[in-house]
CHARMM internal coordinates of N, CA and C (Angstrom, degrees):
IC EDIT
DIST 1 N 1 CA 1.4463
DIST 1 CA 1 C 1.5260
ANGL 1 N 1 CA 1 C 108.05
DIST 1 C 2 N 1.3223
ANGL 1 CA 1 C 2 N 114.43
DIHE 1 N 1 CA 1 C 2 N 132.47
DIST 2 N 2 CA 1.7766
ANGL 1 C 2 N 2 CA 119.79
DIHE 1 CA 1 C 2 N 2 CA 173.10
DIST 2 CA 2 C 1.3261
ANGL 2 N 2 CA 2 C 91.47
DIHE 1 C 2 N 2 CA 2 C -68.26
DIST 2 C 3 N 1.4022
ANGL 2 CA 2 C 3 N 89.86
DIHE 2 N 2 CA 2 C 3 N 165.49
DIST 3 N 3 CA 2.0981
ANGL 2 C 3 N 3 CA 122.93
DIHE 2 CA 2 C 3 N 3 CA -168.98
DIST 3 CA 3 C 1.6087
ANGL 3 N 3 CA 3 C 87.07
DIHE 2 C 3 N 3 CA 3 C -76.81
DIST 3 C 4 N 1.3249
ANGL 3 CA 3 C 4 N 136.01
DIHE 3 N 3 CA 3 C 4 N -37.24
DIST 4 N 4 CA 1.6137
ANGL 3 C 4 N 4 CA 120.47
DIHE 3 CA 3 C 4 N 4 CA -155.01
DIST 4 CA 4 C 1.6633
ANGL 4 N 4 CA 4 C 91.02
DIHE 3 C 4 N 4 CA 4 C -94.35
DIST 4 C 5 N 1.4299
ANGL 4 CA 4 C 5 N 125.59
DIHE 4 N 4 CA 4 C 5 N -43.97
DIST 5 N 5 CA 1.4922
ANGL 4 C 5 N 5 CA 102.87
DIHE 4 CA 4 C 5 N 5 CA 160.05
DIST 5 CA 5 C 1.7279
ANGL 5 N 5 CA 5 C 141.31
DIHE 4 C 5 N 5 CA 5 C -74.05
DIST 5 C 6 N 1.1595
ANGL 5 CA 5 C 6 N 102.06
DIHE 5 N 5 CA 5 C 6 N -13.04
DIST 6 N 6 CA 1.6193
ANGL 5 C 6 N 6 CA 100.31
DIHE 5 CA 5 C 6 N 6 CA 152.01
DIST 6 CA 6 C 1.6621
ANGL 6 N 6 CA 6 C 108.71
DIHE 5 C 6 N 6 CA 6 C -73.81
DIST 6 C 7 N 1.3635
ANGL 6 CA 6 C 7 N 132.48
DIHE 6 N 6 CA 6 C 7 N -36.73
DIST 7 N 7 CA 1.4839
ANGL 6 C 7 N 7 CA 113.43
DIHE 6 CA 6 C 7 N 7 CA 176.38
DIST 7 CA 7 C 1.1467
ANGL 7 N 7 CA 7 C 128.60
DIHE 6 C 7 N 7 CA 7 C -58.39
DIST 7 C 8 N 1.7678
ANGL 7 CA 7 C 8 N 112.55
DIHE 7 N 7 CA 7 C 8 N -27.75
DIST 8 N 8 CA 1.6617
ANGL 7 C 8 N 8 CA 111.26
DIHE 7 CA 7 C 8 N 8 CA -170.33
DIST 8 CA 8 C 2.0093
ANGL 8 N 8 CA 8 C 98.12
DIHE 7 C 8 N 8 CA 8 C -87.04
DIST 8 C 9 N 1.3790
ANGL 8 CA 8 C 9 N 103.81
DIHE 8 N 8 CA 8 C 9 N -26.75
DIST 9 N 9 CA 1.5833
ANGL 8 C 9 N 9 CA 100.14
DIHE 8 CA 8 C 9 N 9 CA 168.49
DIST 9 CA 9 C 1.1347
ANGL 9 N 9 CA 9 C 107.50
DIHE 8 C 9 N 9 CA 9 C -64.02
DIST 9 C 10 N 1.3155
ANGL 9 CA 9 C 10 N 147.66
DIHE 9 N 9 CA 9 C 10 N -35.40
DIST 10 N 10 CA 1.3115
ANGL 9 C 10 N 10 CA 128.23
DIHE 9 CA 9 C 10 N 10 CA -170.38
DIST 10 CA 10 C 1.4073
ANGL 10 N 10 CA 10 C 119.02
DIHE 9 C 10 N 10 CA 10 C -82.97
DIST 10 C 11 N 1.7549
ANGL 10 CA 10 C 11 N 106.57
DIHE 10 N 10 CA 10 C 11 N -44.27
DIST 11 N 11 CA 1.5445
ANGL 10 C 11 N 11 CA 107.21
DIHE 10 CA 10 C 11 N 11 CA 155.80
DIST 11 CA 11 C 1.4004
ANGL 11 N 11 CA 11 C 106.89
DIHE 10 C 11 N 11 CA 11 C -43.80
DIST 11 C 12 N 1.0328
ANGL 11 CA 11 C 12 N 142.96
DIHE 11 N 11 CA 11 C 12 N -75.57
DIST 12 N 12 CA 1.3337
ANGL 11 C 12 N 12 CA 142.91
DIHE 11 CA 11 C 12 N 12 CA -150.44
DIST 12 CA 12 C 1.9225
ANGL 12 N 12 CA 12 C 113.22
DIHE 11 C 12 N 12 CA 12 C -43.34
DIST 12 C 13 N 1.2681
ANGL 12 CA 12 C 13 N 70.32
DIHE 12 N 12 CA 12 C 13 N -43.43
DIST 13 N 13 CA 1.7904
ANGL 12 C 13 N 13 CA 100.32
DIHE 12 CA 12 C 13 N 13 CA -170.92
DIST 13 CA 13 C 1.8428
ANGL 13 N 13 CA 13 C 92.95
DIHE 12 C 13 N 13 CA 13 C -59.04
DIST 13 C 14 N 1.1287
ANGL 13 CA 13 C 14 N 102.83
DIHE 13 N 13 CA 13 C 14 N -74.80
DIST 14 N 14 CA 1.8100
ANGL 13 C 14 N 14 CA 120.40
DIHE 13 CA 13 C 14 N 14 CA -172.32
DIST 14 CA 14 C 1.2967
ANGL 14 N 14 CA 14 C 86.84
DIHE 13 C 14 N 14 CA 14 C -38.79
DIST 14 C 15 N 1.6389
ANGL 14 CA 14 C 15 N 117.62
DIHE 14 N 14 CA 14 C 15 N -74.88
DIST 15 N 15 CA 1.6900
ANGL 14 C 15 N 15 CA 110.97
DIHE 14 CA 14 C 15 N 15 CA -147.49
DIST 15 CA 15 C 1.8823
ANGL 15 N 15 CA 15 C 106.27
DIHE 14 C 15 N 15 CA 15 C -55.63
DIST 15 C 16 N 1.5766
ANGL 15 CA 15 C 16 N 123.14
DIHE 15 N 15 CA 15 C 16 N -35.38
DIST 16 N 16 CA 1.1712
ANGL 15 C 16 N 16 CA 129.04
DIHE 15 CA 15 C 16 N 16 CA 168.55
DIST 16 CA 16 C 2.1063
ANGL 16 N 16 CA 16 C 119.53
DIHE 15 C 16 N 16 CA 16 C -41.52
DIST 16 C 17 N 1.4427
ANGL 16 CA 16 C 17 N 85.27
DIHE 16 N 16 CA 16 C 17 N -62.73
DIST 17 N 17 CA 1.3409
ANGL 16 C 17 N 17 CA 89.82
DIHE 16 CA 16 C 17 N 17 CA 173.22
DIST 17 CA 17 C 1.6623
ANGL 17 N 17 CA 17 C 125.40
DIHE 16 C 17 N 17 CA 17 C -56.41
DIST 17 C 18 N 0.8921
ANGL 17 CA 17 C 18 N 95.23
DIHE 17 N 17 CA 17 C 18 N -42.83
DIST 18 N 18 CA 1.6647
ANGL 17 C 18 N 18 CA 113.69
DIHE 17 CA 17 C 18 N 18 CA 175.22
DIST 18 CA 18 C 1.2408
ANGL 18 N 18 CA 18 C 99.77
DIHE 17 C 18 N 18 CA 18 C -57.78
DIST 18 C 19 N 1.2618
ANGL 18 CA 18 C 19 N 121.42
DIHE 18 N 18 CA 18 C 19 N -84.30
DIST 19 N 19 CA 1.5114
ANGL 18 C 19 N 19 CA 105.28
DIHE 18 CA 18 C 19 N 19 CA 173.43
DIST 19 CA 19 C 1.3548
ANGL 19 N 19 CA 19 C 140.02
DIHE 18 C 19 N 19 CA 19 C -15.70
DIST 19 C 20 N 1.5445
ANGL 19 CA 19 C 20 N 104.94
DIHE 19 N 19 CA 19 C 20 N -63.30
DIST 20 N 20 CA 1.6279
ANGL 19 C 20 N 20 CA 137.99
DIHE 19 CA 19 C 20 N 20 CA 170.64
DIST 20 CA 20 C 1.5300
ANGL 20 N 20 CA 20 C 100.09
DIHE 19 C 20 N 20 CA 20 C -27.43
DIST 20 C 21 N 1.3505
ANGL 20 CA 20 C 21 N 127.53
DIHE 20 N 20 CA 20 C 21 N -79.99
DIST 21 N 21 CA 1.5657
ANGL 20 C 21 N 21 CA 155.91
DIHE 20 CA 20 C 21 N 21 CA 127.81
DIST 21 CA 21 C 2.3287
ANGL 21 N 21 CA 21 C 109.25
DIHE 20 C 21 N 21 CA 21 C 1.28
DIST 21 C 22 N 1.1738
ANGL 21 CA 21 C 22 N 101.01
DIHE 21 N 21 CA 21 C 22 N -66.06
DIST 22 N 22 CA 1.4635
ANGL 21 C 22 N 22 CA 92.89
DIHE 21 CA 21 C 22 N 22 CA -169.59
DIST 22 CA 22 C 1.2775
ANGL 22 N 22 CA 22 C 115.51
DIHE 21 C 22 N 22 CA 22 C -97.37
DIST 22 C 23 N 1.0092
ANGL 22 CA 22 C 23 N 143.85
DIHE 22 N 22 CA 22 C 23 N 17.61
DIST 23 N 23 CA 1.7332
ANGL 22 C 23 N 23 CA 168.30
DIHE 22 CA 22 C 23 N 23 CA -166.61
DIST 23 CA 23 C 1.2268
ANGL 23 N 23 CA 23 C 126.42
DIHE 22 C 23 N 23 CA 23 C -102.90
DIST 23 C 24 N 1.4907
ANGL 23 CA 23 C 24 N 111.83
DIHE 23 N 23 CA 23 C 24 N 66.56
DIST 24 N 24 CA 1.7728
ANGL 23 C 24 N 24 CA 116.54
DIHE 23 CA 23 C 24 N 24 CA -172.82
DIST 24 CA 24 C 1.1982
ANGL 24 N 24 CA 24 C 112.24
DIHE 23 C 24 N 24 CA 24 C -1.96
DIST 24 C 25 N 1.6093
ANGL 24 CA 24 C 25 N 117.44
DIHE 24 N 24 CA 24 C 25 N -57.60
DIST 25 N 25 CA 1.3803
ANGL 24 C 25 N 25 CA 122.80
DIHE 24 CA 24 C 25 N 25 CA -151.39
DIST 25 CA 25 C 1.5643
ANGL 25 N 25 CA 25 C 108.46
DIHE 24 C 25 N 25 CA 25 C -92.38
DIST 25 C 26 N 1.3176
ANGL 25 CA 25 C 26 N 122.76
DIHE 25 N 25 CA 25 C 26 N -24.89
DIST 26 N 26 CA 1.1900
ANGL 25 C 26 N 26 CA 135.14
DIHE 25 CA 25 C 26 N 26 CA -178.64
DIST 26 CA 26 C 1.6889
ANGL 26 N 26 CA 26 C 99.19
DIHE 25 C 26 N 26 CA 26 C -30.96
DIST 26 C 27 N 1.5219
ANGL 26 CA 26 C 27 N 126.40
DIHE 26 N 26 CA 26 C 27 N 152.41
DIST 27 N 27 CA 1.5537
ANGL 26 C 27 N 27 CA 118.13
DIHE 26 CA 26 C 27 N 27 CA 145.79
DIST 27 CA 27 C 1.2971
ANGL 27 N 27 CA 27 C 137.40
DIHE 26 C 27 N 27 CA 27 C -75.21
DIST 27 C 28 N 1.8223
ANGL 27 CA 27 C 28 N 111.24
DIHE 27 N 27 CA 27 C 28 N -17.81
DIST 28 N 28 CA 1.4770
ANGL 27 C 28 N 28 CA 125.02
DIHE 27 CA 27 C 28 N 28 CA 152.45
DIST 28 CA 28 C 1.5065
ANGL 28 N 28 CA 28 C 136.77
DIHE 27 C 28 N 28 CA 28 C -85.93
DIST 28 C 29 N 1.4270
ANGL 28 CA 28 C 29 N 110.28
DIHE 28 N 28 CA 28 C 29 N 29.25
DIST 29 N 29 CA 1.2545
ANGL 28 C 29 N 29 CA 140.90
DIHE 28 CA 28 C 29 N 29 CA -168.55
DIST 29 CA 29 C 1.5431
ANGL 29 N 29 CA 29 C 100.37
DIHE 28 C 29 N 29 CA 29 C -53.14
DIST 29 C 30 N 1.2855
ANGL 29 CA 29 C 30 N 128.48
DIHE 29 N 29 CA 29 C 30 N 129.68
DIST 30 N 30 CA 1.4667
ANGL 29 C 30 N 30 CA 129.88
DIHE 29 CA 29 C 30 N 30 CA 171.25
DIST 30 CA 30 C 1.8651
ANGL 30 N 30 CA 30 C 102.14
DIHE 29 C 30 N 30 CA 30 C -133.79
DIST 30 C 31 N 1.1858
ANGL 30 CA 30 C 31 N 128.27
DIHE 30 N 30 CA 30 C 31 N -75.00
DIST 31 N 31 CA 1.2463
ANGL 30 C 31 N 31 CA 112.49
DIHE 30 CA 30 C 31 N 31 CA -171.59
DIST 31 CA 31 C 2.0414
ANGL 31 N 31 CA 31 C 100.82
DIHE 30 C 31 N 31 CA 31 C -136.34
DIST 31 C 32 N 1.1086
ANGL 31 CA 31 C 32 N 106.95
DIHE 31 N 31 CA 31 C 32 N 159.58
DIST 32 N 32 CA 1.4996
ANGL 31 C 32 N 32 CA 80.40
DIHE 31 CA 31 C 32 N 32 CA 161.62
DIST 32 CA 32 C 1.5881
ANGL 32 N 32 CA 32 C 123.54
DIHE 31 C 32 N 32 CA 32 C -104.75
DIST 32 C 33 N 1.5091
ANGL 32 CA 32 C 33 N 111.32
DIHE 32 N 32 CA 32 C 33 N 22.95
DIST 33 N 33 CA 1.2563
ANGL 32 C 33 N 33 CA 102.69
DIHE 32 CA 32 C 33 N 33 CA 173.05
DIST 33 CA 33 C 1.9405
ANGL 33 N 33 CA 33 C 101.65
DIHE 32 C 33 N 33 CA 33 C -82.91
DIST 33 C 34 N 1.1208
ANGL 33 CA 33 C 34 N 116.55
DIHE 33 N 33 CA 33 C 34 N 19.75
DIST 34 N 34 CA 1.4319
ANGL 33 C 34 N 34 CA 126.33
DIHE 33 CA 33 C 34 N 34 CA 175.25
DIST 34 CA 34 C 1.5040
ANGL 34 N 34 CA 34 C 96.78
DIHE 33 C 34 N 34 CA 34 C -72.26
DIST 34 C 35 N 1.6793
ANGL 34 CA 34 C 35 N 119.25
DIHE 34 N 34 CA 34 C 35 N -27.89
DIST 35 N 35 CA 1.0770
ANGL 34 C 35 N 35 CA 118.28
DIHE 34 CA 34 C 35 N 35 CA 168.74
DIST 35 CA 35 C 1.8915
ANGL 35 N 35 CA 35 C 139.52
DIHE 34 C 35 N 35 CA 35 C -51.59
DIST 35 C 36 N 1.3307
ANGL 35 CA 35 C 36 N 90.91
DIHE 35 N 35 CA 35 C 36 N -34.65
DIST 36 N 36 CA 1.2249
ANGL 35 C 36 N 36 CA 104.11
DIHE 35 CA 35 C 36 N 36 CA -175.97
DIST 36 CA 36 C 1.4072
ANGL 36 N 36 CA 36 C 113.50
DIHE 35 C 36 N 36 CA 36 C -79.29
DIST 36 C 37 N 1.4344
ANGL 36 CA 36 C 37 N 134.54
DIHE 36 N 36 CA 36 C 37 N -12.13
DIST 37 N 37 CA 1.5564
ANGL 36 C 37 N 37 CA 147.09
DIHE 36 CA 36 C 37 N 37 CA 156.85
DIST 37 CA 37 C 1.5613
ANGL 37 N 37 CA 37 C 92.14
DIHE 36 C 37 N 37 CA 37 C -56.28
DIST 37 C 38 N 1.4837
ANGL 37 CA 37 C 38 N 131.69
DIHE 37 N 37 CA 37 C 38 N -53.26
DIST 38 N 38 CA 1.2200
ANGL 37 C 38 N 38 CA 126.38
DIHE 37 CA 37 C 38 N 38 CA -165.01
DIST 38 CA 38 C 1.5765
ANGL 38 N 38 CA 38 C 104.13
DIHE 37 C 38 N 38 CA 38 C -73.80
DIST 38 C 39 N 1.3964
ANGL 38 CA 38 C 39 N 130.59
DIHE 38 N 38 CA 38 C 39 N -12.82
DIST 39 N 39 CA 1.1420
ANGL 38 C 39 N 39 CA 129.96
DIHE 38 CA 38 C 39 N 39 CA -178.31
DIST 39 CA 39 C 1.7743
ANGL 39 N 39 CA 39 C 113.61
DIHE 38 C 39 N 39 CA 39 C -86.41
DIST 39 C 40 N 1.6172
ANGL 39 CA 39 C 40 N 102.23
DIHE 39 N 39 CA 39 C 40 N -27.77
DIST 40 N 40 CA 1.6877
ANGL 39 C 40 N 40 CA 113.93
DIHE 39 CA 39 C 40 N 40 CA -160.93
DIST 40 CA 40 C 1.6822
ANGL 40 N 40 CA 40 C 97.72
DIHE 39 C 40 N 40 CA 40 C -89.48
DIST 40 C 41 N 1.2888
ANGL 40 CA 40 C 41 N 106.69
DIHE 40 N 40 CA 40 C 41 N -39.86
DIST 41 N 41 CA 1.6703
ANGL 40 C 41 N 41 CA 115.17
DIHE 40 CA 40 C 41 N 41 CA 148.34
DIST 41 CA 41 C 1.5163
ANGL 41 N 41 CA 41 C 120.30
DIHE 40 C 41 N 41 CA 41 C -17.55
DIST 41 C 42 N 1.6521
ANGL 41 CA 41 C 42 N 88.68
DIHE 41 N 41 CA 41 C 42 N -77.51
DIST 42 N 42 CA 1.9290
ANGL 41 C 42 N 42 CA 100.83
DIHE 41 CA 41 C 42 N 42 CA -173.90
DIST 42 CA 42 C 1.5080
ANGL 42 N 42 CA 42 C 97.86
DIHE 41 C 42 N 42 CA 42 C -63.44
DIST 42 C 43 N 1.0820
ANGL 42 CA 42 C 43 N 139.03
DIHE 42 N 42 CA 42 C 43 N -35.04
DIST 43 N 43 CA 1.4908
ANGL 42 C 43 N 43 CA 130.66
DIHE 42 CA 42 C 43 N 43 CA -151.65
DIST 43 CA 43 C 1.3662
ANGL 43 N 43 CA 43 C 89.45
DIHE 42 C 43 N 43 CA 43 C -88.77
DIST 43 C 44 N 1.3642
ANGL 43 CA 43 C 44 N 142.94
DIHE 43 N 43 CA 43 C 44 N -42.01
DIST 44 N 44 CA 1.4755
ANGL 43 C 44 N 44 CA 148.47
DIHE 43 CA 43 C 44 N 44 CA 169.00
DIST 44 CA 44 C 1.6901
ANGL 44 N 44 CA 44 C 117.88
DIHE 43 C 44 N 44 CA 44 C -45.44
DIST 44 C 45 N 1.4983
ANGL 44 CA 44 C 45 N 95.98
DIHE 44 N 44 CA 44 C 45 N -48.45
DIST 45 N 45 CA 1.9478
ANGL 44 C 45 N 45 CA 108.98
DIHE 44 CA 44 C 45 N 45 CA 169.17
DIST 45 CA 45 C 1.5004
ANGL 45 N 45 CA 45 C 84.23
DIHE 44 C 45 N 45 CA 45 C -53.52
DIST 45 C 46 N 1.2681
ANGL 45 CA 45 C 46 N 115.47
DIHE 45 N 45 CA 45 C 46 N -86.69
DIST 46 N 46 CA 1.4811
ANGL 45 C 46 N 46 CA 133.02
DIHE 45 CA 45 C 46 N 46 CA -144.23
DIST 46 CA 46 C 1.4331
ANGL 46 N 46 CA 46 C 106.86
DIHE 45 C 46 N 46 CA 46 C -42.27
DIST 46 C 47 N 1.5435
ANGL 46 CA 46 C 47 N 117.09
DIHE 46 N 46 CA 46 C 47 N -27.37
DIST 47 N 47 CA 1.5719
ANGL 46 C 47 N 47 CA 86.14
DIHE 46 CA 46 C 47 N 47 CA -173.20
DIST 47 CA 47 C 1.4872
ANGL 47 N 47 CA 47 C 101.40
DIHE 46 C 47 N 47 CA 47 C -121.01
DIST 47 C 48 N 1.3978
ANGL 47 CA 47 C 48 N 109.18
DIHE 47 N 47 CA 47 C 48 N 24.70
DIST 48 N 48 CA 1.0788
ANGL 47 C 48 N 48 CA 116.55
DIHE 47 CA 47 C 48 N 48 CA 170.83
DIST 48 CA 48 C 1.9901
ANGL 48 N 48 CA 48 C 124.52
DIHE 47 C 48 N 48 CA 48 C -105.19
DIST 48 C 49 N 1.2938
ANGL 48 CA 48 C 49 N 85.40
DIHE 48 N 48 CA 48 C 49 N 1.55
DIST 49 N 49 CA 1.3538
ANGL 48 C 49 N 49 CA 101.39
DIHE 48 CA 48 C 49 N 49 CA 170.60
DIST 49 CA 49 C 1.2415
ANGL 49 N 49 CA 49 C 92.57
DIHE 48 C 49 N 49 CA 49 C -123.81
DIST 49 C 50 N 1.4852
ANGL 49 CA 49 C 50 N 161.99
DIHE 49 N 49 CA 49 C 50 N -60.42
DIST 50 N 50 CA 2.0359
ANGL 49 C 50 N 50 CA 123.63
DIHE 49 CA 49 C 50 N 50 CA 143.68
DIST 50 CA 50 C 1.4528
ANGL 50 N 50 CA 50 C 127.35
DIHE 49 C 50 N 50 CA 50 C 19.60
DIST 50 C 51 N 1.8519
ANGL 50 CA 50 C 51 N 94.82
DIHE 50 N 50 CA 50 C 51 N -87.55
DIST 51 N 51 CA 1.4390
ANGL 50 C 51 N 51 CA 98.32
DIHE 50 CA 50 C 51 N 51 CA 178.73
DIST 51 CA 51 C 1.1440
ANGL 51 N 51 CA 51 C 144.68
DIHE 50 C 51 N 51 CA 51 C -90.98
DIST 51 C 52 N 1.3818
ANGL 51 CA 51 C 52 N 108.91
DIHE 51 N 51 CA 51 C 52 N -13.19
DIST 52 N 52 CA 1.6955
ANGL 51 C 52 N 52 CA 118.38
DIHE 51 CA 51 C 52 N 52 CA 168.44
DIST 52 CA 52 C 0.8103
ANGL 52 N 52 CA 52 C 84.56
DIHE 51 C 52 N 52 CA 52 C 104.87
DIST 52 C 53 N 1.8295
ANGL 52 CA 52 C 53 N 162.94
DIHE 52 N 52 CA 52 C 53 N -23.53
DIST 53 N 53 CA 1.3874
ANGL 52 C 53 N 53 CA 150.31
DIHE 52 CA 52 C 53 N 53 CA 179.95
DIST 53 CA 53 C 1.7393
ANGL 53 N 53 CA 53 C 131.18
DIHE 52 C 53 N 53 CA 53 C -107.91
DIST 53 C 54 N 1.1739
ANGL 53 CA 53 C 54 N 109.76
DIHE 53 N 53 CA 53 C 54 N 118.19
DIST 54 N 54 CA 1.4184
ANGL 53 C 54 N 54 CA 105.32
DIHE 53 CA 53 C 54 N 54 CA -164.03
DIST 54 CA 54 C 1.3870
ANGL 54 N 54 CA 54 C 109.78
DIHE 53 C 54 N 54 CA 54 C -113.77
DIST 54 C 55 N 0.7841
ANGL 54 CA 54 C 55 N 144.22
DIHE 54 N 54 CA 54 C 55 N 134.99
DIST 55 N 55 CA 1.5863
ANGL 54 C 55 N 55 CA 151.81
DIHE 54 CA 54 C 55 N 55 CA -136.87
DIST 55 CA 55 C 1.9003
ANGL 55 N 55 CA 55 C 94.49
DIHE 54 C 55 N 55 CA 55 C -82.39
DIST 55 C 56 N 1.8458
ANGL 55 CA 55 C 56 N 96.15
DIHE 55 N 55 CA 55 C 56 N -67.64
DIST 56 N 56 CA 1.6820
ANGL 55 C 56 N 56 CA 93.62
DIHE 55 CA 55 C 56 N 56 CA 179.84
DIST 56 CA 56 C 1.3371
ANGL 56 N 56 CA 56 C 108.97
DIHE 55 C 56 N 56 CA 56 C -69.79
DIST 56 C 57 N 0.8088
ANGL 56 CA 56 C 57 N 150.78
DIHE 56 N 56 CA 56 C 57 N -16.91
DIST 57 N 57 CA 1.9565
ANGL 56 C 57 N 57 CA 136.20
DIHE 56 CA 56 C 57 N 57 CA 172.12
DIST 57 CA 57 C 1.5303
ANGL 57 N 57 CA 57 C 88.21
DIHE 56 C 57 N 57 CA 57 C -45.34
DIST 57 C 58 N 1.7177
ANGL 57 CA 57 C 58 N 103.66
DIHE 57 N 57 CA 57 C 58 N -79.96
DIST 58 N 58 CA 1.6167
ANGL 57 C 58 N 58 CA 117.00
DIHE 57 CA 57 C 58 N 58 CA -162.01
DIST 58 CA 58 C 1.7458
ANGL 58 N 58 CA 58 C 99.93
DIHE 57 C 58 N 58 CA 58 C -32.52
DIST 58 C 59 N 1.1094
ANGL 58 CA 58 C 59 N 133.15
DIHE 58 N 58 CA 58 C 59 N -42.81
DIST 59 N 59 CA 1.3635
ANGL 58 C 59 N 59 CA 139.08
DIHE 58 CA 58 C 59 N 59 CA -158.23
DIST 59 CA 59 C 1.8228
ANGL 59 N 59 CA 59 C 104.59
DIHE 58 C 59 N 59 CA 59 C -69.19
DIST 59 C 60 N 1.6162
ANGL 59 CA 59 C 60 N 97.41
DIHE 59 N 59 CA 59 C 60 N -52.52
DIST 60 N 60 CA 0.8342
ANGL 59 C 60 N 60 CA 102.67
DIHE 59 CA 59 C 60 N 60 CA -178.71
DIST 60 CA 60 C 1.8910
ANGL 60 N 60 CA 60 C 131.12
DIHE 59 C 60 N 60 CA 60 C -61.37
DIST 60 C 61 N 1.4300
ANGL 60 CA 60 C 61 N 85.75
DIHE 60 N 60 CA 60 C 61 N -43.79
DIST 61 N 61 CA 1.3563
ANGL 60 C 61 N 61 CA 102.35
DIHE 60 CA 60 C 61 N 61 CA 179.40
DIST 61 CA 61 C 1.7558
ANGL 61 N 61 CA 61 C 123.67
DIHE 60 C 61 N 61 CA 61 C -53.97
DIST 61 C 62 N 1.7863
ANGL 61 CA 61 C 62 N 92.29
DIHE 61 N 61 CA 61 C 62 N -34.21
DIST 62 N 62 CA 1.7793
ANGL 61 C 62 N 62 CA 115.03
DIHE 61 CA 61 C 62 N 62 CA 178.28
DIST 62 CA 62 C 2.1962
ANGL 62 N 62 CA 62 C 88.90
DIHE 61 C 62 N 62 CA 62 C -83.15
DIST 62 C 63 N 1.4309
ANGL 62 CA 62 C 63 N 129.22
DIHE 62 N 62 CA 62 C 63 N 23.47
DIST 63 N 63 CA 1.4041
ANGL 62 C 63 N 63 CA 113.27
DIHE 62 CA 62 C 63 N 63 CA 156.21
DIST 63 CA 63 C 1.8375
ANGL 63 N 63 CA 63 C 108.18
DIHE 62 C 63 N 63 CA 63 C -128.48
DIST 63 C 64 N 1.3544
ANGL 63 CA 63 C 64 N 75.11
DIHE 63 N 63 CA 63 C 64 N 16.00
DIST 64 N 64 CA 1.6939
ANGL 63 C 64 N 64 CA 88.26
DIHE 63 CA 63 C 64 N 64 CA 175.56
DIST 64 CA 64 C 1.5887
ANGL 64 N 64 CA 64 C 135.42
DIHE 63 C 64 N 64 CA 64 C 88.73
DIST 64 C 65 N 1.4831
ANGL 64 CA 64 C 65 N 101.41
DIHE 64 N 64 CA 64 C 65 N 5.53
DIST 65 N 65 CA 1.4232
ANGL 64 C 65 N 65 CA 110.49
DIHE 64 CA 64 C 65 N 65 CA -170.40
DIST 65 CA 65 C 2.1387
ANGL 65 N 65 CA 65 C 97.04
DIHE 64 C 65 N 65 CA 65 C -80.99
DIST 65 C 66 N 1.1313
ANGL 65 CA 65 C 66 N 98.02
DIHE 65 N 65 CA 65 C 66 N 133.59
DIST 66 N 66 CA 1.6108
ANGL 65 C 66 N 66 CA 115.34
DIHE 65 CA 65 C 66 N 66 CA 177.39
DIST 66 CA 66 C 1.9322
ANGL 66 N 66 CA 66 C 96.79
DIHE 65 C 66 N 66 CA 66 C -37.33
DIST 66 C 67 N 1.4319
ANGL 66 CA 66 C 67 N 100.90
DIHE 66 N 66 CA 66 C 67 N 157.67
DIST 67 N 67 CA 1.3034
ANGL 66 C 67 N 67 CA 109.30
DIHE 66 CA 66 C 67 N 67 CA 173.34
DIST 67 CA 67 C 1.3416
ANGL 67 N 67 CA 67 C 103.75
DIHE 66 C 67 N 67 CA 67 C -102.90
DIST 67 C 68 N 1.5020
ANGL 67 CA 67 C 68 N 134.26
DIHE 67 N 67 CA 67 C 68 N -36.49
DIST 68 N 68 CA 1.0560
ANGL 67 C 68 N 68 CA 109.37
DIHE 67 CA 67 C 68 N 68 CA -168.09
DIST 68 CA 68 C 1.6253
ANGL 68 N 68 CA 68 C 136.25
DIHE 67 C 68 N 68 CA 68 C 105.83
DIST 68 C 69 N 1.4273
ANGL 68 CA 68 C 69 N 125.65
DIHE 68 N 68 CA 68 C 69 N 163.56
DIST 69 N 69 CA 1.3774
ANGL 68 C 69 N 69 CA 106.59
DIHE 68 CA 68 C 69 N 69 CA 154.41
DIST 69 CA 69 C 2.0593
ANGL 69 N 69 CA 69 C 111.00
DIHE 68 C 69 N 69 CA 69 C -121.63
END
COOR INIT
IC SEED 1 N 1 CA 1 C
IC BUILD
């Protein structure tokens, strides 16, 4: 798997869980500041599709997973 599709799986993954977790209604309900992980998420997409640089790719890429096009 390339580094930029393992990143949107892991976002995907996080913002899911987070939810799962901050969601009154959820049955694994813990707090809803579980919400605000789902917010630091979007703000992470957001300026990472801005600047062309995303913190976990780079991370990833320095454990060796292909970059990709």
């Amino acid at each position: 798997m390339k580094s930029w599709q393992l990143v949107r799986v892991i976002a995907g993954s996080f913002i899911l869980i987070s939810l799962v977790f901050g969601v009154p209604g959820s049955p694994l309900f813990l707090s809803q500041w579980w919400l605000a992980f789902t917010a630091f998420i979007g703000v992470n997409l957001l300026q990472s599709g801005l600047t062309h640089w995303c913190l976990m790719e780079s991370l990833l890429r320095k454990l060796g997973f292909p970059a990709g096009c």
